[in-house]
C-alpha angles and dihedrals in degrees: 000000000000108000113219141187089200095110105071120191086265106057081036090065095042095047090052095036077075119107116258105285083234114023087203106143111194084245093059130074107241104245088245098070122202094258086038083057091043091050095051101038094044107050090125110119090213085041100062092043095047076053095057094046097046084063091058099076125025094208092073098050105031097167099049094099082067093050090053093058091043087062097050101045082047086060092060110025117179112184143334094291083059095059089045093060097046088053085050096051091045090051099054092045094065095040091056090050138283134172149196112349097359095060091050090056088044088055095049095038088057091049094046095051095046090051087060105044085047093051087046098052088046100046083056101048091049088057097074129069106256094250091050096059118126131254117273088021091142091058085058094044093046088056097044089049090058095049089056097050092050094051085049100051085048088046122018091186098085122115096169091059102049092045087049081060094057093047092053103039080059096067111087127341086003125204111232086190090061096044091044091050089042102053090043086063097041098052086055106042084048104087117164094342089108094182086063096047097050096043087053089049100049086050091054093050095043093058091042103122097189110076100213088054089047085050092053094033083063103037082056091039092051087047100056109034090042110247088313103194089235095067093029098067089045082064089060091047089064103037083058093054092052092048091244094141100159092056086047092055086048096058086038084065102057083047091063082043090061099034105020094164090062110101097183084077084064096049092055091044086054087048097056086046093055089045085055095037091227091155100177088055094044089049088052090053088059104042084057086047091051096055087043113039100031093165092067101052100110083064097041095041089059097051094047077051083051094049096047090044083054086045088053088232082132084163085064095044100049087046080049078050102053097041088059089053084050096041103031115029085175102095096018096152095048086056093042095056088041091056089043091051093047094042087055087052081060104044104235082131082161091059103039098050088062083051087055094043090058099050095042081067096054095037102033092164093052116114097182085067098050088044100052087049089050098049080051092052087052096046083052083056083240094135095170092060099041093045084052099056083043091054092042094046088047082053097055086038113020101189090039091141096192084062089048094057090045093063087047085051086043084056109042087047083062091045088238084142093163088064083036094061101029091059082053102050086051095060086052096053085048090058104051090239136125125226100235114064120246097222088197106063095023095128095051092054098052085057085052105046109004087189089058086095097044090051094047088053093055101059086046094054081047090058097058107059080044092066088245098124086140086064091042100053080052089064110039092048094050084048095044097056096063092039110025096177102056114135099202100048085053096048087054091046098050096054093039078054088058099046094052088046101251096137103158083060092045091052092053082047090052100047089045092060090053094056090065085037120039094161095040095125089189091057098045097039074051100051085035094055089040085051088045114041094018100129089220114090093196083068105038110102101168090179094060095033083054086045089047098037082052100049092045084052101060099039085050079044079233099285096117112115084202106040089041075057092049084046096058090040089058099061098037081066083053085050082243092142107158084050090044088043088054096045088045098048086053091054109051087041080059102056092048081051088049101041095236090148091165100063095038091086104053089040083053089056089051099043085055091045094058081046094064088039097253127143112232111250119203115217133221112258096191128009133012124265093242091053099052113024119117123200 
């Protein structure tokens, strides 16, 4: 037998996923009774009459008592052993001596019987996942196979068989001769029986290796068995895989068309959506969902929260919120902490914390909800109380690394940067990992220890409020061979660029990050006040830092103290000074709305700097630009 790979996990399952090629169960009648098969095979005039004179004398036909019993056990089989015992008796009855017609009856008697037992055995053997087959299975594949070939030589006219063949040839190692061979077979002796056909078809197009003859098998297939679902589905299936979602909603359509009450259609439709983040059109699938499927609105209720959440229309998520705590009491707390996280994105720190108090009674040993209180009360600037609800989550769950961070974040924000690295460190040390990468074995190590990354980072981000960018560059290169694309690392090392004044590389950071993030308002109010206030001339750009600042703006829907500041920097580069005055202005009116004390002085300075006409300038904080730029 040739052994093939060509049967993943995937095809496996769908293969199997078809309905039995017979459907004949021991327990049923096969449709083609014993009299229906005599009808049809002995229509022969002489026949018939050869037959009437073999019963006259049992010396000519010796075998034909057992014939006779054959026929009778036939009529009421019970059960595989049954069926055993009918091919038995037909055997022997031929092999003691028939003639005429009665050895033509035996003969399709024996077929017949065979067909089913093989249909039978290999019903039963489809019906189970490949890894939970039993043991021996192939002895069992191996006879119903041979059934199947013996009622097809007596009869060539027999799709389910042959479809049965393919089938079974699937299952492991699989013989891609014998399914080839089989399905061809199948496809011609089909006829009009269109549920064998199709069948036959989708299985041809699901083992095609070459992707252009998959693509015209289907596209046949689809065309004679009319857009039968099977193989429809299959056609989703590889629109999907070559990210054509559009093509893949339109045949999900005709598929509705065909089983509008399957709202499993729908649920694939939502999926792709949400691929293409497409998030209107996702939100319209469950809304359809949720007139049609109303048992299922707590589920559906918490996706449309999670889209709007990936929308930012945080007001939309926390009312989807709060209509789940009305509609569905039953998981109350995990609603509660879901409204309170999204209420912190948001900043309604005020209105989150009661939310959290509230839950912190009802869940008093969870540490999720201590640690999200805490990362609010650090964000309110109140370190006592966030290094509190740190210290009391770490006692219910002593290694809870998220708790941890928080007190490295509780440090670094008092500018205790000595505690601050040294919590980190210790994190570090915990974990087995250095804190320089080793760029050899990197991959290695993330399957070690998948947080090594994330550690190493930390310090990093540490390092950089402590006036350490040289450390931090350490890190961040070391992390950044191994995974060139990591966001976090780059965001650390472009700002470490611009501490230590290298502002060109910075520049090049910055633009990289943006490759991978084009919407990433952070990153471009970032790019656009290093194009605008940079001292270097070589490196200003004020038409792509107004592009960038404006960008940052309307993605932040202009209500950012920082990046209002970047705008009107922006166009004081340009010279632009009423329109920097009044962005300025803005920025700095924002931050006194917001409470950010600490950033209303230095917005005042540059609002008197664009007063005087004067474009801001950012300074250095560690090294020279001489003696850091890099070209």
């Amino acid at each position: 037998m040739k052994t093939i790979s060509l049967f993943t996990p995937f095809v496996l399952s769908i293969i199997l996923l078809l309905p039995a090629a017979a459907a004949i169960r021991a327990g049923e009648q096969d449709p083609k009774t014993t009299e229906k098969i005599a009808a049809e095979r002995i229509t022969d005039e002489k026949a018939v009459d050869a037959k009437a004179t073999d019963e006259k004398t049992m010396d000519e036909n010796p075998g034909l008592k057992y014939l006779e019993e054959a026929t009778e056990r036939k009529l009421q089989p019970t059960g595989d052993d049954d069926l055993s015992v009918v091919i038995g008796l037909c055997e022997k009855a031929i092999k003691e001596g028939l003639v005429g017609g009665n050895l033509d009856f035996a003969r399709q008697l024996l077929a017949a019987t065979r067909l089913q037992r093989g249909l039978f055995l290999g019903d039963n053997l489809l019906n189970v996942p490949p890894k939970q087959l039993p043991k021996g299975w192939e002895t069992i594949r191996t006879r119903a196979m041979d059934d199947l070939r013996a009622a097809a030589e007596v009869d060539a006219n027999q799709p389910k068989a042959y479809l049965m063949l393919a089938q079974l040839a699937t299952l492991p190692p699989g013989d891609e001769k014998i399914v080839t061979e089989s399905l061809e077979k199948a496809i011609a002796a089909a006829g009009d029986d269109k549920e064998i056909r199709t069948k036959a078809l989708l299985m041809q197009v699901l083992i095609e290796k070459d992707s252009a003859r998959r693509e015209e098998l289907l596209n046949k297939a689809l065309e004679e068995s009319d857009d039968a679902p099977e193989l429809l589905m299959v056609q989703v299936g590889n629109y999907v895989q070559l990210e054509k979602y559009d093509e893949a909603i339109e045949v999900l359509k005709k598929l509705i068309e065909q089983m509008p009450d399957n709202p499993a259609l729908l649920h694939m439709v939502l999926e792709i959506r949400l691929q293409q983040e497409k998030f209107d059109d996702a939100l319209k699938v469950l809304d359809v969902l949720l007139e049609g499927d109303p048992r299922n609105k707590a589920g559906y209720l918490l996706q449309k929260a999670r889209i709007f959440e990936l929308q930012q229309k945080y007001d939309e998520a926390i009312a989807t919120f709060d209509l789940l705590l009305k509609d569905d009491p039953r998981d109350e707390e995990g609603y509660l902490f879901q409204k309170a996280r999204i209420l912190a994105i948001r900043k309604k720190y005020d209105e989150a914390i009661p939310v959290l108090d509230e839950l912190r009674r009802k869940r008093t040993d969870d540490p999720q909800v201590l640690w999200l209180r805490g990362a609010i009360h650090l964000e309110k600037r109140n370190y006592e109380k966030a290094m509190k609800d740190a210290d009391a989550a770490l006692r219910l769950v002593p290694d809870y690394a998220l708790a941890k961070r928080l007190r490295i974040d509780i440090f670094a924000a008092r500018k205790d940067f000595v505690e601050a690295e040294k919590a980190a460190r210790e994190m570090l040390a915990e974990a087995g990992v250095p804190e320089i990468a080793d760029t050899e074995n990197a991959e290695a190590e993330r399957e070690e220890n998948p947080e090594a990354t994330t550690l190493r980072l930390h310090l990093a981000s540490v390092y950089l409020p402590a006036k350490k960018s040289g450390k931090a560059l350490e890190i961040t290169e070391s992390v950044l061979d191994g995974e060139p694309d990591n966001l976090f690392a780059l965001r650390i090392k472009a700002n470490a660029l611009l501490n230590v004044g290298r502002h060109s590389d910075a520049a090049k950071t910055f633009e990289a990050i943006l490759e991978q993030e084009p919407e990433d308002e952070v990153v471009l109010n970032n790019l656009s006040w290093l194009l605008s206030t940079s001292p270097l001339d070589t490196i200003r750009d004020g038409k792509r830092a107004l592009e960038l600042a404006t960008k940052a703006s309307e993605l932040s829907e202009y209500k950012k103290a920082y990046i209002l500041s970047t705008l009107a920097a922006a166009y004081a580069e340009l010279g632009e000074f009423d329109k920097a005055i009044e962005w300025s202005q803005k920025s700095v009116d924002t931050a006194e709305q917001d409470d950010e004390e600490d950033r209303i002085d230095e917005l005042k300075k540059e609002l008197e700097s664009y007063r005087r006409n004067e474009p801001w300038r950012e300074q250095f904080q560690e090294e020279s630009a001489e003696k850091g730029e890099s070209e």
